[in-house]
C-alpha positions as CSV (number, residue, x, y, z in Angstrom):
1,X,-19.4,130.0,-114.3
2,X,-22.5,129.6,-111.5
3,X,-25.4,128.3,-113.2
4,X,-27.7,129.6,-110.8
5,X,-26.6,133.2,-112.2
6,X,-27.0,132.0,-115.7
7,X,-30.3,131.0,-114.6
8,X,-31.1,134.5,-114.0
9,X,-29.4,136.2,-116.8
10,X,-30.7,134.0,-119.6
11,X,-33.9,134.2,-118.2
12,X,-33.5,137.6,-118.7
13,X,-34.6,138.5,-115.0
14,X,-32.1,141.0,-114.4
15,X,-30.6,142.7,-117.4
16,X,-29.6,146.2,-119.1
17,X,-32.4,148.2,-121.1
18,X,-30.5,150.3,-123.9
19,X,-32.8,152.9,-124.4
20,X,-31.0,156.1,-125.9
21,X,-32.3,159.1,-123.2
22,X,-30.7,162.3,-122.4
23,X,-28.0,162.4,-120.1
24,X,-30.2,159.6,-118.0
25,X,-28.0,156.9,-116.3
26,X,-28.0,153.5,-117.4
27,X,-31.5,151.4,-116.0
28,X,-31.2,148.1,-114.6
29,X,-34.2,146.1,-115.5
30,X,-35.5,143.5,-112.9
31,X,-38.8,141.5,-114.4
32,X,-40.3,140.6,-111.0
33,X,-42.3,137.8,-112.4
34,X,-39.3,136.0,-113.9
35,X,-37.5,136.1,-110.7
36,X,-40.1,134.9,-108.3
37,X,-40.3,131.7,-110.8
38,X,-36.1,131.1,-109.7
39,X,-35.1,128.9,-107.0
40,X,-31.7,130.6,-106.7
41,X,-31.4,133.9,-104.3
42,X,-28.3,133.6,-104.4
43,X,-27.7,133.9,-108.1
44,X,-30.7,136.3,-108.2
45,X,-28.1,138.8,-106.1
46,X,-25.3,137.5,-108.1
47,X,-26.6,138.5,-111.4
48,X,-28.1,141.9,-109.9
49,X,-24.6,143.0,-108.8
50,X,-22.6,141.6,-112.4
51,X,-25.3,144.1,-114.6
52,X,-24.8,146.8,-112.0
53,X,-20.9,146.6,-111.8
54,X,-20.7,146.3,-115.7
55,X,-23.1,149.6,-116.0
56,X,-21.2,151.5,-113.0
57,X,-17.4,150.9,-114.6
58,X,-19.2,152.3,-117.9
59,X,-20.1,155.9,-116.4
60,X,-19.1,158.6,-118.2
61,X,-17.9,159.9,-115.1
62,X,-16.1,157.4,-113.1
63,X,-16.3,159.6,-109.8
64,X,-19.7,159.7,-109.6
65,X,-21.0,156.5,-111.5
66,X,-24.9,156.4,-111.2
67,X,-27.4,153.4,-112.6
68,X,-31.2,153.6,-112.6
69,X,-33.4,150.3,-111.6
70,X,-36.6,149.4,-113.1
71,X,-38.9,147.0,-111.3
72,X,-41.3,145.7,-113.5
73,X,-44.3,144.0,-110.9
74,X,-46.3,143.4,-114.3
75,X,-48.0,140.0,-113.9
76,X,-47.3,140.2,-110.2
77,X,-50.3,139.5,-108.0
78,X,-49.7,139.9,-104.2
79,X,-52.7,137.5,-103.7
80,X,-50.8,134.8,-105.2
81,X,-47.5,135.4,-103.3
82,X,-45.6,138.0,-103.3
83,X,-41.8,136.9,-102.9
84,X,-40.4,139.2,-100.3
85,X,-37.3,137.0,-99.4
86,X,-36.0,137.8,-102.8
87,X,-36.2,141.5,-102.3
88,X,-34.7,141.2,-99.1
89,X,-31.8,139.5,-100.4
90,X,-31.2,142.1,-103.2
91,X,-31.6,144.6,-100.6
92,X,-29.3,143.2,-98.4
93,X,-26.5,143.2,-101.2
94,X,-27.3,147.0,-102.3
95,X,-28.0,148.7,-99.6
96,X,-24.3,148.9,-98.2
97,X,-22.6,148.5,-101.3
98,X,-24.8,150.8,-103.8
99,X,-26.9,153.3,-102.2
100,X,-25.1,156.7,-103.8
101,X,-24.8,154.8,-107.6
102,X,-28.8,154.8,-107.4
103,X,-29.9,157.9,-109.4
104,X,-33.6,156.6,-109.0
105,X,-35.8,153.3,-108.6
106,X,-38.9,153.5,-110.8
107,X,-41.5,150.8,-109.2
108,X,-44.9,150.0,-112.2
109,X,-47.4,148.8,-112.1
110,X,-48.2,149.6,-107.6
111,X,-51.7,150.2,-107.0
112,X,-52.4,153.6,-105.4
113,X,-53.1,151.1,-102.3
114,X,-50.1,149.9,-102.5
115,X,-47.8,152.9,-103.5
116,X,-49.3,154.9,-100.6
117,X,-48.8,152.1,-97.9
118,X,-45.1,152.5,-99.7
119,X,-44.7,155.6,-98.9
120,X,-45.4,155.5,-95.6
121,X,-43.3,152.5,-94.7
122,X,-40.2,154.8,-95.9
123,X,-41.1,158.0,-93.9
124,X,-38.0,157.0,-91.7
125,X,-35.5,157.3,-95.0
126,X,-34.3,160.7,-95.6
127,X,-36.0,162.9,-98.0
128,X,-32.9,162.8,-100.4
129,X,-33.1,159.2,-100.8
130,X,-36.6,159.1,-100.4
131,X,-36.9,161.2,-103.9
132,X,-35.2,158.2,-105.7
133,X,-38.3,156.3,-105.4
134,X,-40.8,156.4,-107.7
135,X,-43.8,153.8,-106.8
136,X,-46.7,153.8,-109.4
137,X,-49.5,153.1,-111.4
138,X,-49.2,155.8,-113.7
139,X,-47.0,154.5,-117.4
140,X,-46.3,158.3,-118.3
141,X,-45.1,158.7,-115.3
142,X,-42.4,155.7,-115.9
143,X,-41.6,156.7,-119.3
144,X,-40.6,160.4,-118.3
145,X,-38.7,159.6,-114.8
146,X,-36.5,157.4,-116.9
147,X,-36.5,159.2,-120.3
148,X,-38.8,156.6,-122.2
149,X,-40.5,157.4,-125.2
150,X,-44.6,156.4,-124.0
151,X,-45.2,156.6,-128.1
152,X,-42.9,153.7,-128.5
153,X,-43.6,151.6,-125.3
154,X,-47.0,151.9,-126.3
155,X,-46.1,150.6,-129.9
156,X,-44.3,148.2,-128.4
157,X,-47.6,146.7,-126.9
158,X,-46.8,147.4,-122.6
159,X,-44.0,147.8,-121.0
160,X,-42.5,144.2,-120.7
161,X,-42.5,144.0,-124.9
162,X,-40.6,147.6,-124.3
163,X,-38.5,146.2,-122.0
164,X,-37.7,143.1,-124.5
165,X,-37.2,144.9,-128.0
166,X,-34.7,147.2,-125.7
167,X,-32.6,144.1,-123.3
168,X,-29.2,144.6,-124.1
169,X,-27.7,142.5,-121.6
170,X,-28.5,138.8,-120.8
171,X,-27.5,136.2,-123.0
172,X,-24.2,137.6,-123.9
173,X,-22.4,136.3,-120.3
């Protein structure tokens, strides 16, 4: 197999959080940090697209499969160089391939700063797609867009150590 995508999924960049919620499509977890350490865009996109086929041929409705994505910018300093080639290469993979499987994209930690400058920037998406985004600051916020128990994530000491007590998919490919 590529070992630029093993890279990424034993890195556990890109992987699956199994967190029993209600009715909530699978979430896609993306640690931003991890990735902007990879040399490999390529198997960065790779690895995106084998955890979101794997949890879009598991919906329990096969006509309408639908995945969540969680972008975690925790430890991710714009100061210190922000990689936006890497988003634009996701991007450029999803965008015609996986726009209606996206029930919603939860962005945390954004600075109001940054969340509003956001916002702006995607005034020319339509207000249906639009509502997919969540960009903030605000962990309550997270935990009850994506069904998240803030008790627990709190417990678990932030949301990274959330994120690792709940990976379910990484190693295993």
């Amino acid at each position: 197999s590529d070992q630029n995508v093993q890279n990424v999924i034993q890195s556990k960049s890109v992987c699956e959080i199994d967190v029993p919620k209600n009715d909530l499509p699978p979430t896609v977890y993306v640690n931003f940090a991890k990735l902007q350490e990879l040399d490999s865009h390529e198997g960065v996109v790779k690895a995106f697209i084998i955890c979101t086929e794997t949890l879009l041929a598991r919906a329990s409705d096969p006509r309408f499969p639908l995945t969540c994505q969680f972008i975690d910018l925790s430890n991710v300093r714009i100061a210190s160089g922000f990689r936006v080639d890497i988003l634009k290469q996701v991007y450029g993979a999803f965008e015609p391939n996986y726009p209606e499987t996206l029930s919603k994209m939860v962005m945390y930690p954004v600075s109001k700063m940054v969340a509003s400058t956001a916002s702006m920037m995607l005034n020319f998406v339509n207000e249906n797609t639009r509502k997919k985004f969540i960009i903030t600051d605000n962990l309550e916020k997270v935990c009850q867009e994506l069904g998240w128990d803030k008790k627990e994530v709190d417990e678990c000491g932030g949301i990274t150590q959330f994120m690792h007590r709940h990976e379910k998919y990484g190693s295993t490919l």
